[in-house]
C-alpha positions, 0 to 999 in steps of 0.5 A: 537539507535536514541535519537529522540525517547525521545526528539521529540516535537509530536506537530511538529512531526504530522505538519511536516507529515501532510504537507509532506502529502499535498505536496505529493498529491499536487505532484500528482495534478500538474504532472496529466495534464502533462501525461494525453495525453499519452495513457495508461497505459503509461500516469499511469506509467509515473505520477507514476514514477514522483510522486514517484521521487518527494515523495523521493526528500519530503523524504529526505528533512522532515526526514534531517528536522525531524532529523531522517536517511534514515535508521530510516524510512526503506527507505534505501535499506538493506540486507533484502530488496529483501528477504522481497520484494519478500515475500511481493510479495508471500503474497500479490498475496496469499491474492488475490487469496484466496478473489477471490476464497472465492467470486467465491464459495460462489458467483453466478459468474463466471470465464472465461479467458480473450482472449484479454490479452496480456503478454505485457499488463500483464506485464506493469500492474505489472510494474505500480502495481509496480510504484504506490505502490512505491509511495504510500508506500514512501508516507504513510508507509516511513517518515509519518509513521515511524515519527509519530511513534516514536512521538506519538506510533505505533497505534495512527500514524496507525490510522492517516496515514489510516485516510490521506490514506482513505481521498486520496482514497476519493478525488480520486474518492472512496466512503466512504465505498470504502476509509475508510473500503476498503483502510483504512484497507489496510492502516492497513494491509500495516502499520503493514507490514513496522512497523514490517519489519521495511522498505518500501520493504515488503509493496511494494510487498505486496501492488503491488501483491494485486493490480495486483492480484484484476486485474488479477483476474478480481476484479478490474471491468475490464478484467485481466487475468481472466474475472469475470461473475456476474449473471444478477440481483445478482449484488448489492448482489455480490458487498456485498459478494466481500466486505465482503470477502475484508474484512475477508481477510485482518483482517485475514491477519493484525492478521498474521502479529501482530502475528508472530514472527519469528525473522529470517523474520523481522530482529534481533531486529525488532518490530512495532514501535521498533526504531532500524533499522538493 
């Protein structure tokens, strides 16, 4: 049990978060023009392993600073690791599949295999799916979330954490409805994921999954493993339904894992915002 819980200053709590924040994105400004030459998605893959070795190298130095373990953000693999990696993984791709098959029937579209995928480009997709949720889950779902949870409460640091998420995705080119109703629900869904397993390792999963489910599916405006064919004129209208199915999805998704509480899943003594790590 970790006595910050009682005696954390939440004032210096969420400074501490906010600049880890700033140098985490600064991380990604200054490694970008050093890949950007690279074709892709060698040129990704490469930015996404710096930045995700220098959010680690962050880690380690605001939790010593914060006062709190590895173990005490769920950075620090344990034996439930690759259990809840893999579950992530299961859960994630089941996600995506579901929100692509919910727009294909009730949307004027069309599905078609994409002839010019390679399983060498499927398989470096997943590999960078894999890189970039690492980094945004050390970034955001690690020692930002964990801190500001045992500081000010698990909702409040949701709702901060899913604001900075939200922001992140603004300043990298999303929309607002694409930030703060797209990417920060997933914020949410991905937030409740590492408070109730109490690590990084389910998020992972869950988050890669769905990211390479959305290309895979062709939901991501390019070709995956599957193409998707709007009919011509029903484009503003697909963009709608493709949303709003984004949407019923996750909220589904975020009830489910509020809800359940099989403790032989999560861990003995797991709980959002609990302050044990088994």
């Amino acid at each position: 049990m970790i006595t910050t819980q009682v005696t954390v200053n939440w004032k210096s709590s969420v400074l501490k978060v906010l600049l880890f924040c700033l140098c985490c994105a600064l991380i990604l400004i200054i490694c970008a023009p050093l890949t950007k030459d690279l074709p892709k998605p060698w040129s990704d893959i490469l930015l996404g392993i710096v930045a995700a070795t220098g959010v680690f190298g962050l880690t380690v130095v605001f939790s010593r600073w914060e006062k709190l373990t590895l173990n005490d953000i769920g950075v620090r693999p344990r034996k439930q690791t690759i259990p809840l990696f893999a579950g992530g993984l299961a859960i994630g791709l089941f996600l995506a599949i579901t929100h692509a098959l919910l727009v294909i029937t009730f949307g004027k579209v069309t599905w078609t295999y994409a002839p010019q995928t390679s399983w060498v480009s499927i398989l470096l997709t997943l590999f960078l799916y894999l890189i970039l949720a690492l980094r945004e889950e050390l970034a955001f779902r690690g020692y930002a979330l964990r801190s500001l949870a045992y500081a000010i409460g698990p909702w409040k640091a949701q709702a901060m954490i899913a604001l900075i998420f939200a922001l992140e995705h603004l300043a990298g080119g999303y929309t607002l409805k694409q930030a703060f109703l797209g990417a920060g629900i997933g914020a949410i869904l991905f937030g409740i994921a590492a408070l109730k397993s109490k690590g990084i390792a389910l998020p992972v999963g869950l988050h890669a999954a769905w990211n390479f489910g959305q290309w895979a599916t062709g939901l991501k405006n390019e070709p995956g493993i599957w193409q998707t064919l709007v009919e011509k004129g029903y484009e503003p209208e697909y963009e709608n339904l493709n949303f709003a199915f984004y949407l019923v999805v996750m909220i589904l998704a975020i009830g489910g894992f509020y809800l359940y509480k099989k403790e032989g899943f999560w861990g003995k003594g797991s709980s959002v915002g609990s302050g044990n790590t088994p």
